[in-house]
ZAMARGU-4260 file (C-alpha; in steps of 0.2 Angstrom, whole numbers, plus 5000, padded with zeros to 4 digits):
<rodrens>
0) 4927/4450/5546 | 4937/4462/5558 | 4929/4467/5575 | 4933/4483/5582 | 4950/4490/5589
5) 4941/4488/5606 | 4940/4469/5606 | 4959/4471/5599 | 4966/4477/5615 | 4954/4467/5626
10) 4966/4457/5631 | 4975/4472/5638 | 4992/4468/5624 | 4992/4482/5616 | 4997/4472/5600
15) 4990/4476/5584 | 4990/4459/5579 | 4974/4450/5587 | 4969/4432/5582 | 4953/4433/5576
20) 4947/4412/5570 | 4956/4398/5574 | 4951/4382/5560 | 4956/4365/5566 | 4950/4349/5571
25) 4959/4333/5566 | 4949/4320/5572 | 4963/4309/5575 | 4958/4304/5594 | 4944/4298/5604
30) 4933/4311/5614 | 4943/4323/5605 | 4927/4334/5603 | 4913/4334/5615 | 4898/4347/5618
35) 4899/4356/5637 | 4891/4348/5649 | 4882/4362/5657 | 4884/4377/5645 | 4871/4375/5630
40) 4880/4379/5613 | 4895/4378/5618 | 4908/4363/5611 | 4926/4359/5618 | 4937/4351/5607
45) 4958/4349/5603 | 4965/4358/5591 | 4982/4353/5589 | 4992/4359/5605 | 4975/4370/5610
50) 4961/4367/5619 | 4945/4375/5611 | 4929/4382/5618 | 4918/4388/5605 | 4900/4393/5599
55) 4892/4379/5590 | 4879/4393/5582 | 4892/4411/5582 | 4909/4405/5574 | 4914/4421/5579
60) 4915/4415/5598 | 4929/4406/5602 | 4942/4405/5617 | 4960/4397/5615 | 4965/4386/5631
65) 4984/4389/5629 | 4996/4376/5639 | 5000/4361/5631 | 5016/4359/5622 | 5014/4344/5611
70) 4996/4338/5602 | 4981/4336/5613 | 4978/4317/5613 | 4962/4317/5624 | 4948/4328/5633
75) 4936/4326/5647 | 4922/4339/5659 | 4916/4335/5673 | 4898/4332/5674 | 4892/4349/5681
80) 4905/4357/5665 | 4917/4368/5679 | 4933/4358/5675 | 4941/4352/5659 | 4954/4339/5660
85) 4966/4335/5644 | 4981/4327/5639 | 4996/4328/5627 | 5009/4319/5618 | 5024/4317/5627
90) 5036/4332/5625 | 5048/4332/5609 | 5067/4337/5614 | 5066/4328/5632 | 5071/4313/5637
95) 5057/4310/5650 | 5043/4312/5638 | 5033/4319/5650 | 5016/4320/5644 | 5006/4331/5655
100) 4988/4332/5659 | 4980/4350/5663 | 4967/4355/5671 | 4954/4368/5666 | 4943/4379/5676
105) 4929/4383/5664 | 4926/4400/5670 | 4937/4408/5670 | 4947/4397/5655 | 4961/4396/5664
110) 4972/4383/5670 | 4970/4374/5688 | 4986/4362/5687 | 4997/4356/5677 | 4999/4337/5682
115) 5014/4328/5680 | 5017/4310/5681 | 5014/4301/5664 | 5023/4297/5649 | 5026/4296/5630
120) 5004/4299/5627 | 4990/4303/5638 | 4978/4290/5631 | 4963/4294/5644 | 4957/4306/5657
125) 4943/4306/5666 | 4936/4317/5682 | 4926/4309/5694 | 4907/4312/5699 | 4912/4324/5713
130) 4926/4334/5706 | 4936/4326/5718 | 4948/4318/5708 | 4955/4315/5692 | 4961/4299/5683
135) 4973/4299/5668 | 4981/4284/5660 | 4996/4283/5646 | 5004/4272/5634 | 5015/4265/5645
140) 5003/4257/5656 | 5002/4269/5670 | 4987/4275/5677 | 4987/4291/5689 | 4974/4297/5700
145) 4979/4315/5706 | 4966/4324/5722 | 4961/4338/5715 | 4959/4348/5733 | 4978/4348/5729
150) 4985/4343/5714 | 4997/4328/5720 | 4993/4312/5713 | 4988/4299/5728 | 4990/4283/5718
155) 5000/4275/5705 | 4995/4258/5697 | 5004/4248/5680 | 4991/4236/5671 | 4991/4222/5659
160) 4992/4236/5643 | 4989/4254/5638 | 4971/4257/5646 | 4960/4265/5630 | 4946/4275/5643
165) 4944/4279/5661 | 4925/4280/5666 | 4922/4285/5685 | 4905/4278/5692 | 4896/4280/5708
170) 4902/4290/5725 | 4899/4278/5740 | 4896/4289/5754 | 4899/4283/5770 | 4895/4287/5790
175) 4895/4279/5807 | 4881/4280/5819 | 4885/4297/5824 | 4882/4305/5809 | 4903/4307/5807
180) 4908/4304/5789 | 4919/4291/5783 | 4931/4293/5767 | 4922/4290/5752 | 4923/4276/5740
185) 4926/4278/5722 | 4921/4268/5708 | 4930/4267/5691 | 4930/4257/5676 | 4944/4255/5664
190) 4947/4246/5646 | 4967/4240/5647 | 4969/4229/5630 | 4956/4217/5631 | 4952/4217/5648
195) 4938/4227/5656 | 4941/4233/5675 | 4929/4242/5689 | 4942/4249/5702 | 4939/4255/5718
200) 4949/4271/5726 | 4948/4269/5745 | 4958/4279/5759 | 4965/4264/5771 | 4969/4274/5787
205) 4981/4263/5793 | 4992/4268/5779 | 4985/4286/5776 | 4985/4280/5758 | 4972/4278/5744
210) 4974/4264/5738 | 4965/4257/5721 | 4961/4239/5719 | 4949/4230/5708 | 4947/4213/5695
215) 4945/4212/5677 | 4923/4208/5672 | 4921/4188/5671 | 4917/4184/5653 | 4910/4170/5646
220) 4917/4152/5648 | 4920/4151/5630 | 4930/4169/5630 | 4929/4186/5624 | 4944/4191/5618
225) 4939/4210/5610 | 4949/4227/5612 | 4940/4241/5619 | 4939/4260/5614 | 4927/4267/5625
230) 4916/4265/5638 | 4905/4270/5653 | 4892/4268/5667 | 4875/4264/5661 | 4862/4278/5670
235) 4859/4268/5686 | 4876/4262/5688 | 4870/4244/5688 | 4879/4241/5670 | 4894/4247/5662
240) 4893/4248/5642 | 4910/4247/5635 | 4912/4247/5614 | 4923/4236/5604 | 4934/4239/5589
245) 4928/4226/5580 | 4912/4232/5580 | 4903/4228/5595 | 4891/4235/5611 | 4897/4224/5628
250) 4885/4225/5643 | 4894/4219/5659 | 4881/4216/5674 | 4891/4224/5692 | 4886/4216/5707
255) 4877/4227/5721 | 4885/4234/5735 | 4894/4224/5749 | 4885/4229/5764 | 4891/4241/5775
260) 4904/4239/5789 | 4894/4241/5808 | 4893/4260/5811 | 4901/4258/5826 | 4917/4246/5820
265) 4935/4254/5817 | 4941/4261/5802 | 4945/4251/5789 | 4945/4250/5769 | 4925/4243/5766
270) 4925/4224/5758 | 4928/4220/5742 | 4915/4221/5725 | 4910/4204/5717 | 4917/4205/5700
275) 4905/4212/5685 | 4900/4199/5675 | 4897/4198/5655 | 4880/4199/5649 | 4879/4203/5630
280) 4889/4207/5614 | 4877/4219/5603 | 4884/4221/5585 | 4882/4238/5580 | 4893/4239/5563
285) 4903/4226/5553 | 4913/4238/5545 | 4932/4242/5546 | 4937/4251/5564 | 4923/4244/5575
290) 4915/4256/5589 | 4925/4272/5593 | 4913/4281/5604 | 4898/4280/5615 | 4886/4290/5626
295) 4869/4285/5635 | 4855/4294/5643 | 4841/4284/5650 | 4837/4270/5643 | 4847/4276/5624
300) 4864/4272/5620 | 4871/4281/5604 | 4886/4273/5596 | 4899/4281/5582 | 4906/4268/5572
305) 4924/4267/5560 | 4911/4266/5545 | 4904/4283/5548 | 4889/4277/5555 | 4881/4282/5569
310) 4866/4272/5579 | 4854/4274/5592 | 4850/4257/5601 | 4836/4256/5615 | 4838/4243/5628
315) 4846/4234/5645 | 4856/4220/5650 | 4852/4207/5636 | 4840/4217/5627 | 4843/4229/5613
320) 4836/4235/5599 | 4841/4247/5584 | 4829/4261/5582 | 4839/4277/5572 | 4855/4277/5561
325) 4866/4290/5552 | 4881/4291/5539 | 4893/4302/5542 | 4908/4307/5533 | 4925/4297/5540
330) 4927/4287/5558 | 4916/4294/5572 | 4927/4297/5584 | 4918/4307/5597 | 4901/4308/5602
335) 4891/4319/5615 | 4875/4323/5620 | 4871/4344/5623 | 4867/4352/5639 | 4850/4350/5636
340) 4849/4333/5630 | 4841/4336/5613 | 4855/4332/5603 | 4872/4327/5599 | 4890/4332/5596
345) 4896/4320/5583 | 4916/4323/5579 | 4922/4311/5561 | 4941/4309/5558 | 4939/4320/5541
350) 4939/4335/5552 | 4919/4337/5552 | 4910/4340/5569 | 4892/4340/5566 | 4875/4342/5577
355) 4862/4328/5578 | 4845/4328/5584 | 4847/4317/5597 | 4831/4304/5589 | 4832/4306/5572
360) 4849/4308/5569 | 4848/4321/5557 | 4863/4333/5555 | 4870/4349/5551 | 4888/4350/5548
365) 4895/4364/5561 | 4913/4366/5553 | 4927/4354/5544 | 4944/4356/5543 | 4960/4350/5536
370) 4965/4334/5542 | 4984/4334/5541 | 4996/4351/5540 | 4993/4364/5530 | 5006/4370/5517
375) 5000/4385/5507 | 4987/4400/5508 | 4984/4412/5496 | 4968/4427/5494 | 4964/4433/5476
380) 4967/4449/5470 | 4952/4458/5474 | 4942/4449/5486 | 4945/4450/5505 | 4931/4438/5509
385) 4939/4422/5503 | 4955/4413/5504 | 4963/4396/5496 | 4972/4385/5506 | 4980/4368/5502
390) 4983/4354/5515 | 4994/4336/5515 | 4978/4328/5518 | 4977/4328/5497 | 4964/4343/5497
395) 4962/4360/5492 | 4947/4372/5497 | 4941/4390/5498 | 4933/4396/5514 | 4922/4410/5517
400) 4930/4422/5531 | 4912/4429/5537 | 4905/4410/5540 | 4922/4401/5541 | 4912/4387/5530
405) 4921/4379/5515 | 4913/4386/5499 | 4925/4374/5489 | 4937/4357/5492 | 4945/4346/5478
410) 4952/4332/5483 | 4962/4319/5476 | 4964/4302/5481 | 4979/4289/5479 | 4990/4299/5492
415) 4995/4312/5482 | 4997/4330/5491 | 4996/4351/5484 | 5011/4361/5489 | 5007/4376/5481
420) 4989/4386/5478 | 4984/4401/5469 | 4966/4412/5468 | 4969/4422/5452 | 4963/4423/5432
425) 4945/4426/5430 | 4932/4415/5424 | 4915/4423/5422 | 4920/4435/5435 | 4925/4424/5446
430) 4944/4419/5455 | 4952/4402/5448 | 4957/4391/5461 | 4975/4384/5454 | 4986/4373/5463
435) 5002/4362/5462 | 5005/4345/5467 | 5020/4335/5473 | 5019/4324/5458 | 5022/4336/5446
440) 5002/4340/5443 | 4993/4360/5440 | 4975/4360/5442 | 4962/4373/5440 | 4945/4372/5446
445) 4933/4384/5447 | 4925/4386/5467 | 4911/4394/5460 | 4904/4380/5454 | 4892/4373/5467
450) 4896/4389/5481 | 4887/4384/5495 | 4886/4364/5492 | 4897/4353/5503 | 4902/4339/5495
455) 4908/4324/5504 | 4924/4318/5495 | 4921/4300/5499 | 4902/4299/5494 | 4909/4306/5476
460) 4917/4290/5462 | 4932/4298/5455 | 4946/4287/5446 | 4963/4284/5456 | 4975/4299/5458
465) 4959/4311/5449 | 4952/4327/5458 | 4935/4327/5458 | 4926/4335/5445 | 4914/4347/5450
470) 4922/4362/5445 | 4935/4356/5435 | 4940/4367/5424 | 4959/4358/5418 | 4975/4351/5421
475) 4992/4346/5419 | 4997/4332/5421 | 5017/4333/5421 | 5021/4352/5425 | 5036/4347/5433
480) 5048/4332/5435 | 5042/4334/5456 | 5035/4342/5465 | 5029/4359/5460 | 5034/4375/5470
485) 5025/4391/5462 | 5013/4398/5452 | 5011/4413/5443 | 4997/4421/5430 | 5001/4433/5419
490) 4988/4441/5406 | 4992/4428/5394 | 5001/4413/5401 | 5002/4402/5417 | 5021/4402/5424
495) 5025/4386/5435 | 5041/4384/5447 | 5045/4366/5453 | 5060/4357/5462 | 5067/4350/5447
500) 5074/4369/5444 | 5063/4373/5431 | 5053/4386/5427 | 5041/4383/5413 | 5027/4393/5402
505) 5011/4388/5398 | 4998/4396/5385 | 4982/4398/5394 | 4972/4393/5380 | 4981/4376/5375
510) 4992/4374/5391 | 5005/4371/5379 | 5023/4373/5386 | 5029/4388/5377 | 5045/4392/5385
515) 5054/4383/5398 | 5068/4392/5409 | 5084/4385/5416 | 5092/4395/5429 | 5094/4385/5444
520) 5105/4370/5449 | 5093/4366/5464 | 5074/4369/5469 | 5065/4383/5467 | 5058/4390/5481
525) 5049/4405/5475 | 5044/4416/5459 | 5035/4432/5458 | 5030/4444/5442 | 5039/4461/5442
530) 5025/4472/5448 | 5031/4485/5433 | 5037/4474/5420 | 5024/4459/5418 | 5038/4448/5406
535) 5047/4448/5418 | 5051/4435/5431 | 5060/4435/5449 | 5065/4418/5456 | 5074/4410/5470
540) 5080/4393/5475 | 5089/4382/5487 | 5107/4386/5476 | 5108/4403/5485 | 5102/4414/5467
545) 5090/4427/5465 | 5088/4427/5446 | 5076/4440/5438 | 5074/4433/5419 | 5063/4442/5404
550) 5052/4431/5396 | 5050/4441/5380 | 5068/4443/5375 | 5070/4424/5384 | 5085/4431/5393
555) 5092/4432/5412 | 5092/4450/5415 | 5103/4450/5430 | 5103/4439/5446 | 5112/4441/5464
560) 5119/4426/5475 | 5123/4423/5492 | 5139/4413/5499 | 5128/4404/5512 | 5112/4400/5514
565) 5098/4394/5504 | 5083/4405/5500 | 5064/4402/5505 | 5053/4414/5499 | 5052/4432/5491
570) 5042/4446/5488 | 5042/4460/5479 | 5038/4481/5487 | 5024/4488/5474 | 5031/4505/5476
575) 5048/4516/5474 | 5062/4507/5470 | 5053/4491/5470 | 5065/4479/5478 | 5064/4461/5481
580) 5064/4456/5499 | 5072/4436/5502 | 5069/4425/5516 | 5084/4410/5521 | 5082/4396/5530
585) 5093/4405/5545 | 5082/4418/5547 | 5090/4432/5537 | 5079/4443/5525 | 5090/4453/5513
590) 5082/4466/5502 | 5089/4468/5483 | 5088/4481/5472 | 5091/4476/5452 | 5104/4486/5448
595) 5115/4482/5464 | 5126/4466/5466 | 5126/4466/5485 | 5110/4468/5497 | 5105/4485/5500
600) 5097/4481/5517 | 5094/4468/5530 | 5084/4462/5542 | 5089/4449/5554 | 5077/4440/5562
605) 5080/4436/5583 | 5081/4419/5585 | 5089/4413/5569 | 5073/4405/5566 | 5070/4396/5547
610) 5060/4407/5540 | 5047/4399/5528 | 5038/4413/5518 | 5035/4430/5517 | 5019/4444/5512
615) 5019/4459/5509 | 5004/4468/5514 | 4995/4478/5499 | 5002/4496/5504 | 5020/4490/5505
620) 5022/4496/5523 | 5022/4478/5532 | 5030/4462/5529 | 5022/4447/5537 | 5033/4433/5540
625) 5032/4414/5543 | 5044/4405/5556 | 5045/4387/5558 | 5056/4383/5575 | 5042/4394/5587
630) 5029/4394/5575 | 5027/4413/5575 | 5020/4424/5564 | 5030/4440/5563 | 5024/4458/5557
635) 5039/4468/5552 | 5038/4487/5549 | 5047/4490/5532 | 5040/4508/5526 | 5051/4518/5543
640) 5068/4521/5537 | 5080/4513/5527 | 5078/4495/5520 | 5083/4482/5532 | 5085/4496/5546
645) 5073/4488/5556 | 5081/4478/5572 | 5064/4469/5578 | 5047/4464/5572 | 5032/4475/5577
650) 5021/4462/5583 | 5022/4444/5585 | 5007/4430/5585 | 5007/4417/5591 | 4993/4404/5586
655) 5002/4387/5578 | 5011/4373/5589 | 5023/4369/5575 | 5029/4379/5561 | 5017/4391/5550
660) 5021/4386/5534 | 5013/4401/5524 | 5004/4418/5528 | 4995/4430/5518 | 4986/4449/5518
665) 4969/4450/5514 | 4969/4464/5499 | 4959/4477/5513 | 4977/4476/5523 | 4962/4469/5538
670) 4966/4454/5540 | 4980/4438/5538 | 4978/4422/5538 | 4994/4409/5543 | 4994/4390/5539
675) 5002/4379/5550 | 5013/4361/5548 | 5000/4357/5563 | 4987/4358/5552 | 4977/4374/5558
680) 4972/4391/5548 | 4974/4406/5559 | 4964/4421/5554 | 4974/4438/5562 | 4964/4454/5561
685) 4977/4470/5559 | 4974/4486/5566 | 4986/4497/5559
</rodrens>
């Protein structure tokens, strides 16, 4: 719940507004979540355009690396934890397509560079043993080694194909007879396609240049031809381990050092490494997606598999034996081991990071998330505690706002998607979770059923196209010729909105359709029940009406139209004159009174941003608004002066990288939450 005002102004703002949980992890990249290297309890991971440091035990500790523009594609520490490197997606709108790679100071979370230099995706980064450099590769080939003494990059190399990971090896210290230092040399392996490479990064001081060279690992005379996802230096630097997507572990022998160059001989780049050479092909899973991720420690290597499963081997060189595995729900995209060694971060594609005791891979789920965006949100009408969301991923849950755990998720296979949710009706004094679905579908489930119980969806039969049943309460199966666009419950009837223009009425008891309502030419966009009159229905759609219609007397009452424009949400003030307050796609938000033609205020919003939803808070005061161009979340004062007299918002957060595509009060008037296209659920406390 809310923490103090103090914590609210910490920041030194000033703004009401204060972003108090961030929920997201999408699992869609490798190393995309890791533990922190030196600080115990502590996880980094991407969420969306973010950069996350978090608690793994208080979900109420969390800090937002702000920076990137685009996705965050791939993270990596340095060994002592002081520096974070990640990368993005090149950035949408310019024709470079810069894809930049940041560098983080741990403490005190802020940003060291911002390194330019690669394009269209960062697909690797790495920071080498020393904090001296750091290496990031993209998918057009490049690889970039930047000095981090600096920031300027000191070597630019193309290879064979996109390179999947970047591990740096040993720091070959070197001196003449004096005692003088010489530049060091840096070892650093690389996966391009399906080649392996150990480079070396040199200083040539003839050319006062580093210079990076290096040969691909000798394989087999009868050939290896396998894609690699991950890899790294083996403790003792005398193997490199490098996993497979077809479901392998590779263990490539390195040769020793070449001997060093006389103390007292010029300068010059040291001779060249004898090529590693391939020494086994360990299968670890036979299942679809091969090997994503690997981490070792003495003489352990653990390995997350595209099967869920992940497996602790024991072993060197030719030698290798299975001793521990674990199912996990979706891919393992990430694995790590803790500060203290004891266990392990394990990160799955579904959006679940869990912990793992390091040797019998037991676990604990430490938070899940929606996979793909977010499209709706909505808090029952008494209870501040929990709130509904519904996501593309084909899920709908309820999440507890003390714990952030899921208390509830349905899910329903065969590609299909919710685009509306509601928490309302009671059920042995419970909330019903409804929700609408882009094939015409209304489901209610009860998320009271099994409070507590996480249930993997995938470990759960259910037929084709069906939501599971645990809970279920009913269904139907056509509401709407497409996609359904809102909800509605009154005492006695469920009122359902959809694209096809139509607004039907269904008896609770029978979902029989009692009464269907055609109004509109185009979508539907929105619908609310008068907060006086309960037969009576206020709705708005793409064909630029507002059309308030009585369901008892099953006749329009009176509706308003606008010339231009097409409306995308409304809401209705609980208090005085009641009006209904519209949102357009051109960021315009027109308040109407029933008994006027014309709108009797305005409010326009700054940047002619589309504006995608609107809430009113409980006390009628704020209006909460959804943008989708800079992903804002607006608070708007509408209880001063007259309707629409208002010229700018009252505070703005910011929290999603693409747009939020819903927001909603908590009943308290403490808190919002915002759901975002980029597949995050922001919780905002308010302090007003």
């Amino acid at each position: 719940r809310p923490s103090s005002p103090d914590r609210a102004m910490s920041e030194g703002t000033g703004s009401p507004l204060e972003l108090e949980h961030l929920i997201g992890y999408a699992g869609l990249t490798s190393q995309s979540a890791q533990a922190h290297a030196s600080d115990a309890g502590i996880m980094v991971y991407a969420a969306a355009s973010l950069v996350v440091l978090a608690s793994a035990t208080d979900p109420h500790q969390q800090k937002l690396l702000r920076g990137h523009t685009e996705e965050v594609t791939c993270l990596e520490q340095s060994l002592d934890g002081e520096y974070i490197a990640s990368g993005q997606n090149g950035t949408r709108g310019e024709r470079s397509g810069d894809a930049p790679v940041i560098v983080w100071a741990y403490r005190p979370a802020l940003p060291v560079y911002r390194l330019a230099g690669l394009k269209a995706s960062v697909t690797a980064v790495a920071v080498s043993r020393d904090n001296r450099f750091v290496a990031g590769a993209d998918a057009e080939q490049r690889l970039i080694v930047w000095d981090l003494q600096n920031g300027q990059a000191v070597n630019v190399t193309r290879h064979e194909a996109p390179i999947t990971f970047i591990a740096f090896g040993p720091v070959i210290q070197r001196e003449n007879r004096r005692g003088a230092s010489r530049p060091s040399t840096y070892r650093l392996a690389i996966g391009a396609g399906s080649l392996i490479k150990e480079l070396s990064l040199d200083f040539n001081v003839k050319s006062m240049q580093f210079e990076l060279v290096g040969t691909a690992v000798v394989m087999p005379n009868a050939g290896l031809h396998r894609a690699y996802s991950d890899g790294t230096y083996a403790p003792g630097d005398q193997f490199l381990l490098a996993a497979t997507r077809t479901g392998e572990l590779c263990v490539f022998a390195l040769s020793a050092e070449p001997p060093a160059a006389h103390p007292d001989a010029p300068p010059a780049a040291p001779p060249p490494r004898k090529p590693g050479v391939f020494r086994a092909c360990v299968p670890v899973s036979s299942g679809a997606g091969g090997v994503h991720s690997l981490v070792t420690e003495g003489e352990y290597v653990w390995l997350g598999a595209g099967d869920g499963k992940v497996k602790r081997f024991r072993g060197s060189d030719q030698s290798w034996q299975m001793e521990a595995e674990t199912l996990l729900e979706g891919r393992v995209v990430s694995l790590s081991l803790t500060a203290d060694r004891q266990e392990l971060i394990a990160a799955t594609s579904a959006g679940v990071i869990y912990s793992l005791h390091a040797g019998t891979l037991r676990f604990t789920i430490l938070f899940s998330s929606h996979t793909q965006g977010v499209v709706a949100a909505a808090f029952g009408a008494e209870s501040s505690e929990r709130v509904a969301t519904a996501s593309l991923d084909g899920s709908v849950r309820v999440w507890d706002l003390n714990s952030y755990e899921v208390l509830y998720s349905a899910v329903r296979t065969g590609g299909q998607a919710p685009t509306v949710v509601s928490l309302g009706g009671e059920l042995g004094g419970g909330a019903l979770l409804l929700s609408g679905w882009a094939d015409g579908a209304v489901y209610c489930h009860d998320p009271d059923a099994g409070v507590g119980e996480y249930v993997n969806p995938h470990h759960v039969p259910a037929p084709s196209g069906a939501v599971q049943p645990r809970g279920f309460v009913w269904s139907i199966a056509q509401a709407h010729k497409g996609p359904v666009s809102a909800l509605a419950l009154t005492e006695t009837a469920l009122v359902t909105a959809g694209q096809d223009g139509k607004v039907r009425v269904w008896s609770l008891g029978s979902r029989r359709c009692e009464a269907e309502i055609a109004q509109h030419t185009k979508s539907i966009s929105a619908m609310v029940v008068d907060v006086e009159i309960p037969t009576r229905l206020h709705t708005c759609g793409l064909d630029q009406l507002v059309v308030t219609y009585d369901m008892k007397k099953q006749q329009r009452v009176t509706y308003h139209a606008l010339r231009e424009g097409q409306f995308t949400s409304m809401v209705q003030r609980p208090q005085g004159d009641m009006e209904i307050l519209t949102a357009t796609h051109d960021g315009f938000i027109f308040v109407w009174d029933v008994d006027e033609t014309s709108p009797v205020g305005m409010l326009k919003e700054p940047n002619a941003q589309r504006l995608n939803a609107l809430s009113l808070s409980p006390s009628g005061k704020f209006l909460a608004v959804a943008t989708e161009q800079l992903g804002e979340v607006q608070i708007w004062d509408v209880a001063s002066g007259k309707p629409g007299s208002n010229e700018a918002p009252v505070s703005i957060g910011q929290a999603h990288s693409e747009g939020v595509a819903s927001v909603v009060w908590s009943p308290d008037e403490k808190q919002l939450v915002s759901v975002g296209r980029d597949g995050l659920v922001a919780v905002w406390n308010w302090f007003m």
